[in-house]
C-alpha positions as CSV (number, residue, x, y, z in Angstrom):
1,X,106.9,89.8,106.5
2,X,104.5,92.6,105.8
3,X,105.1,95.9,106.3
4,X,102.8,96.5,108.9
5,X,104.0,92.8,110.6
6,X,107.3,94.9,110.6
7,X,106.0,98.0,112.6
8,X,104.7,95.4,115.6
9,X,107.3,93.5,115.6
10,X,109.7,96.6,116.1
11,X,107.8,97.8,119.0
12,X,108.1,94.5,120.6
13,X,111.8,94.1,120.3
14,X,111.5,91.1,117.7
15,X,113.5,92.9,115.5
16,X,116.1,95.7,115.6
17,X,115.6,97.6,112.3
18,X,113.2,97.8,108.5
19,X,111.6,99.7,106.0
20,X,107.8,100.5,106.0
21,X,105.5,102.3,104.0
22,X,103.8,105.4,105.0
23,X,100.3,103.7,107.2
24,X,101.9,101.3,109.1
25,X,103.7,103.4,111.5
26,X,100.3,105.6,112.5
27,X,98.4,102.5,113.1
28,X,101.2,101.1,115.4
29,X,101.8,104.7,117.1
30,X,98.2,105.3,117.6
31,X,98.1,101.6,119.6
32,X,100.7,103.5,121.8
33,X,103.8,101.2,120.4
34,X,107.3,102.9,120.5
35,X,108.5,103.0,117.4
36,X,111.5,105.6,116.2
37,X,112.3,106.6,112.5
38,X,115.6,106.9,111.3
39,X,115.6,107.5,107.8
40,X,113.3,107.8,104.5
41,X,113.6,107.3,100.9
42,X,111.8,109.2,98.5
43,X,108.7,109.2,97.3
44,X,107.4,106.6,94.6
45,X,103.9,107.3,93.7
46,X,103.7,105.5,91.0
47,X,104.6,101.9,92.7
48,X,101.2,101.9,94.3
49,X,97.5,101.5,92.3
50,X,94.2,100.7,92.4
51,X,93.2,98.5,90.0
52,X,90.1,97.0,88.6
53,X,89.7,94.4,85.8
54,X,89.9,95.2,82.5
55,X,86.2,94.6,81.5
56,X,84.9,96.2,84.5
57,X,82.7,98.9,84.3
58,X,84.6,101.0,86.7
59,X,86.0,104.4,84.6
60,X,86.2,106.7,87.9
61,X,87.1,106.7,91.2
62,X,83.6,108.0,92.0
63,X,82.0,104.8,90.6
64,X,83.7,102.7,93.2
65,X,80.5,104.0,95.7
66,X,79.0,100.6,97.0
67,X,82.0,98.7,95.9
68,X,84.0,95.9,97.3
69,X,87.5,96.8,97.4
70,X,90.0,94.8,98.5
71,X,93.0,95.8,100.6
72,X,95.3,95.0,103.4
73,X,94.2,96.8,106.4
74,X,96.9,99.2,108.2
75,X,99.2,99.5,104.4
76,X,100.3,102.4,102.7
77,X,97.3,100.9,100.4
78,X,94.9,101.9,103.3
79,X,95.9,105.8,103.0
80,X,96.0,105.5,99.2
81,X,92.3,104.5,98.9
82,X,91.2,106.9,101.8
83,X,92.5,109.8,99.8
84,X,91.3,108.4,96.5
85,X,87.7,108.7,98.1
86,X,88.1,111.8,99.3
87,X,89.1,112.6,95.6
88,X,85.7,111.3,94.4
89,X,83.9,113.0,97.0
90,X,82.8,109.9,98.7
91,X,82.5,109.2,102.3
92,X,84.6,105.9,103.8
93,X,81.0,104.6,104.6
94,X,80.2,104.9,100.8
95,X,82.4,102.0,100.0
96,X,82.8,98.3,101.3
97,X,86.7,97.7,102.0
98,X,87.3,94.2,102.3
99,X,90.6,93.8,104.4
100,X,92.5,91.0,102.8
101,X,96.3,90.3,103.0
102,X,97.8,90.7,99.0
103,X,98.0,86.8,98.7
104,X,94.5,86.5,99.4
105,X,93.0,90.3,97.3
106,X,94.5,88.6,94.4
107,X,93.1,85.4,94.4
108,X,89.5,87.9,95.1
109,X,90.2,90.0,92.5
110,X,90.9,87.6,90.0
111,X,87.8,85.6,91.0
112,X,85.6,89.0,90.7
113,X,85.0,88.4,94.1
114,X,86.1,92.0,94.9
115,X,85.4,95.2,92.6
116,X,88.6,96.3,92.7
117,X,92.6,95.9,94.7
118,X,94.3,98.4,96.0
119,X,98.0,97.2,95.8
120,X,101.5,98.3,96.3
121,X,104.8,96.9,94.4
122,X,106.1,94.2,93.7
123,X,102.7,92.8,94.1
124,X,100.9,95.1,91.3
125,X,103.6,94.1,88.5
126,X,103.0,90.8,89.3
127,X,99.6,91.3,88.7
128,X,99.8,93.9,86.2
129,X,102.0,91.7,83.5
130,X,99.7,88.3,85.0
131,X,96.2,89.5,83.7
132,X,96.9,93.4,82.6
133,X,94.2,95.2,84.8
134,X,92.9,98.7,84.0
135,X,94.6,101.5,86.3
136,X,92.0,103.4,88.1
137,X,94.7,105.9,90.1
138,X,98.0,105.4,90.9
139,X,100.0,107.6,94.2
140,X,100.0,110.5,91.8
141,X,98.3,113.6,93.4
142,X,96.6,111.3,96.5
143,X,100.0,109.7,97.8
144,X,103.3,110.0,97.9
145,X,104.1,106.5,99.0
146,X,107.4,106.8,101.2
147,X,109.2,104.6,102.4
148,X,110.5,104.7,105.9
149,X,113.1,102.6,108.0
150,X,112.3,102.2,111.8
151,X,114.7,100.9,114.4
152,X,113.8,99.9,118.1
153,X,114.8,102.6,120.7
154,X,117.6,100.6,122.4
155,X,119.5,99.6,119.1
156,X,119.4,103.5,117.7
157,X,121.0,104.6,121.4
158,X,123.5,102.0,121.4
159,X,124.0,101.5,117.6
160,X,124.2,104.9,116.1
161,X,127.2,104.2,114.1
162,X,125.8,101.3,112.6
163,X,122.9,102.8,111.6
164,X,124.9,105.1,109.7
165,X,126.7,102.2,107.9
166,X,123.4,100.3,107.2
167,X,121.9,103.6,105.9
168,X,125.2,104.5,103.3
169,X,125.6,100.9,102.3
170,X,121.9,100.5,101.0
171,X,122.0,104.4,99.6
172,X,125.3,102.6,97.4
173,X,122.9,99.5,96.9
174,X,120.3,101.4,95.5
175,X,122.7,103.2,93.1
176,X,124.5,99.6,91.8
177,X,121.0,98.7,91.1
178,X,120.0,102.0,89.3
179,X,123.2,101.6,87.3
180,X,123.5,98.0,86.6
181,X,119.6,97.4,86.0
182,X,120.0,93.7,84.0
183,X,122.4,92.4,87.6
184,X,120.1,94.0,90.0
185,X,117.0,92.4,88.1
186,X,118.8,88.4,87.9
187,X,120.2,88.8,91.9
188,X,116.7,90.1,93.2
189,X,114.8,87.5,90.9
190,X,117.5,84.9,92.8
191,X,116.9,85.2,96.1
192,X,113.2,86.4,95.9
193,X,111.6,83.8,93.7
194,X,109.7,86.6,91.6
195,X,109.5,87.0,88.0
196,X,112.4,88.7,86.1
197,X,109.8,90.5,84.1
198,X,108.4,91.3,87.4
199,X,111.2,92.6,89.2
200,X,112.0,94.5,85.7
201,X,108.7,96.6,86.5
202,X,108.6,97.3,89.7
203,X,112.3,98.8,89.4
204,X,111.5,101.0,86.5
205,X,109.1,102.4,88.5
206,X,111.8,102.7,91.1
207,X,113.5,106.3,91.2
208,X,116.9,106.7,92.5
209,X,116.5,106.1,96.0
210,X,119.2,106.9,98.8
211,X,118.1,106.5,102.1
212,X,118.6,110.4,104.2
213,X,117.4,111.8,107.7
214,X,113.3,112.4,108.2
215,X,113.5,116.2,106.7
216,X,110.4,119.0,107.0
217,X,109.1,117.5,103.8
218,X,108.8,113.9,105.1
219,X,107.9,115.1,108.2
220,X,104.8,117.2,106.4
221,X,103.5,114.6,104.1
222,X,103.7,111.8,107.2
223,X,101.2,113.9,109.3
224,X,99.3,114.2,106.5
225,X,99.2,111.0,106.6
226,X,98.2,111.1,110.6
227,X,95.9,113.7,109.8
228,X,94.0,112.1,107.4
229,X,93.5,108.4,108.4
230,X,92.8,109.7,112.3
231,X,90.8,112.9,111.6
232,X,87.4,112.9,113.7
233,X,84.9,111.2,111.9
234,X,87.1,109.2,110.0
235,X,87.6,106.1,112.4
236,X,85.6,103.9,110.0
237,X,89.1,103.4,108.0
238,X,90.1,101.5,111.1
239,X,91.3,104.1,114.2
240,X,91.0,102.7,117.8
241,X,92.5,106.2,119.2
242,X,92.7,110.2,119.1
243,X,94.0,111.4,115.7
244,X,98.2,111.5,116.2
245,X,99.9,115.2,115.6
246,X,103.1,115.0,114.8
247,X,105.2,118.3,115.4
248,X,108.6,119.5,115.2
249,X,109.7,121.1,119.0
250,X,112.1,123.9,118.0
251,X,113.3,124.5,121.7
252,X,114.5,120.6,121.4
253,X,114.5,119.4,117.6
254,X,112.6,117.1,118.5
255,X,110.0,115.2,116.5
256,X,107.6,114.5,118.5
257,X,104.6,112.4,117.9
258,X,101.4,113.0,120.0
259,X,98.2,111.6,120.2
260,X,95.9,114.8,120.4
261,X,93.1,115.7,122.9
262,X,93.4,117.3,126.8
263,X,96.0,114.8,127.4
264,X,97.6,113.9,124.6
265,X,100.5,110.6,125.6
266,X,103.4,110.6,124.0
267,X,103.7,108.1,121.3
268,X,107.7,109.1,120.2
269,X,110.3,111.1,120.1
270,X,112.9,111.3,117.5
271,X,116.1,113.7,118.0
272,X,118.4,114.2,115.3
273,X,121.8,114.6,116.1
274,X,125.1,114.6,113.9
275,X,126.4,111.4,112.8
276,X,129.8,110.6,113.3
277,X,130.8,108.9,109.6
278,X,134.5,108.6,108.6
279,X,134.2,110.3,104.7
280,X,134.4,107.7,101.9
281,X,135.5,108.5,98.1
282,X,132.3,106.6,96.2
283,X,129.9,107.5,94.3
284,X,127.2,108.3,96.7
285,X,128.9,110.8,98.7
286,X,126.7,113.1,97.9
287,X,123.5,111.4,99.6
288,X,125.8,109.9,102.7
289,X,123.3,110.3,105.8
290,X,124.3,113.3,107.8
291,X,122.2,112.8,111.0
292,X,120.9,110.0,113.4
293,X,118.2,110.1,115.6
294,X,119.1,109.6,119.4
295,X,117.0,110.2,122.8
């Protein structure tokens, strides 16, 4: 399921909890869908690119004016390429994105149907070891690509605790697989059906990763995010709505995220709260989740 698959079906109660990049949750906030965030990892600029062939005669991100570039619509690909033409000084007008889900960009790209893919992990290793494209721009200095777990309202009110299991459990995950790389590349080969050599990649561009509470940081780079994709004048990248602010409420520490304008509705509300975790001797103590969001 895609990422931005995930953020509807979250906000229609088909499922409980997942992990999302950056763009999916403004596009589904903006469309007025309840959606509440509950923790992050951090950021991995490096795991998203945009890529052209190697014999194509694309050397800037400038040069991609009157290009086809290929993309899937709503993805933390989506903000990547909006800030990467804002880089070059273009206007979203200037290019031609062509909104294709990755299955379908690849089979363009390869084809030279499109210019160039903008493309997220473990897709661009595959890729990337497949045909060895050039790299136009990664994340670095447009993106910082995080990745965020959402849960529905009703299972963060009634399921705090396990939220707080889920959350320390995948933070010790993420630290077997740092530690054990050649196990964590043969079981995630297993049950996903990808590459070895592909799976190898995409973790080495992997940093340590345990999963913490939304904190100013995450909170800052996310309505940049907002910002960006929904400013006035930009709804050509794909906005129905009012540009979204998300702001912290000191009186209630409360995240809140508003659409903007004379009457701004309320999108969602996040509260942080202690969590109520029994202390464990491992060794990820150090990054064990210390709040959970409740209404």
């Amino acid at each position: 399921m895609l990422r931005s698959q995930q953020s509807q079906a979250l906000s229609v109660g088909s499922l409980e909890f997942g992990l999302t990049g950056d763009s999916p949750p403004v596009f589904a906030q903006a469309a007025g869908k309840d959606l509440v965030y509950v923790g992050v990892e951090p950021p991995k600029p490096d795991s998203s690119a945009i890529l052209v062939l190697g014999d194509s005669p694309i050397r800037s991100l400038a040069e991609l004016k009157g290009k086809k570039i290929a993309l899937q619509k709503g993805s933390s690909a989506h903000y990547l390429l909006v800030r990467a033409v804002d880089k070059a000084g273009l206007k979203w007008d200037d290019i031609q994105p062509i909104y294709l889900a990755p299955a379908d960009a690849r089979a363009a790209f390869e084809r030279k149907s499109v210019d160039a893919w903008v493309i997220w992990d473990p897709f661009y290793a595959a890729i990337e070891l497949a045909i060895k494209p050039r790299v136009l721009a990664t994340g670095r200095g447009l993106s910082s690509n995080n990745s965020f777990y959402l849960a529905s309202r009703p299972f963060v009110t009634q399921h705090a605790q396990t939220l707080a299991v889920l959350f320390d459990e995948l933070t010790r995950a993420d630290a077997i697989a740092q530690n054990k790389r050649k196990e964590a590349i043969e079981l995630i080969s297993d049950f996903s059906g990808l590459d070895a050599g592909v799976v190898s990649l995409f973790i080495q561009r992997r940093p340590a990763s345990p999963v913490g509470p939304l904190d100013a940081t995450a909170v800052a780079d996310q309505q940049r995010v907002a910002d960006i994709v929904w400013r006035p004048g930009g709804r050509t990248v794909g906005a129905t709505g009012p540009p979204i602010n998300l702001k912290k409420n000191k009186k209630t520490k409360e995240f809140l995220c508003k659409c903007s304008g004379s009457s701004p509705p309320t999108v969602t509300a996040v509260t942080w709260a202690p969590a109520k975790v029994p202390a464990k001797s491992t060794t990820t103590t150090s990054s064990k989740l210390r709040s959970l969001p409740t209404t």
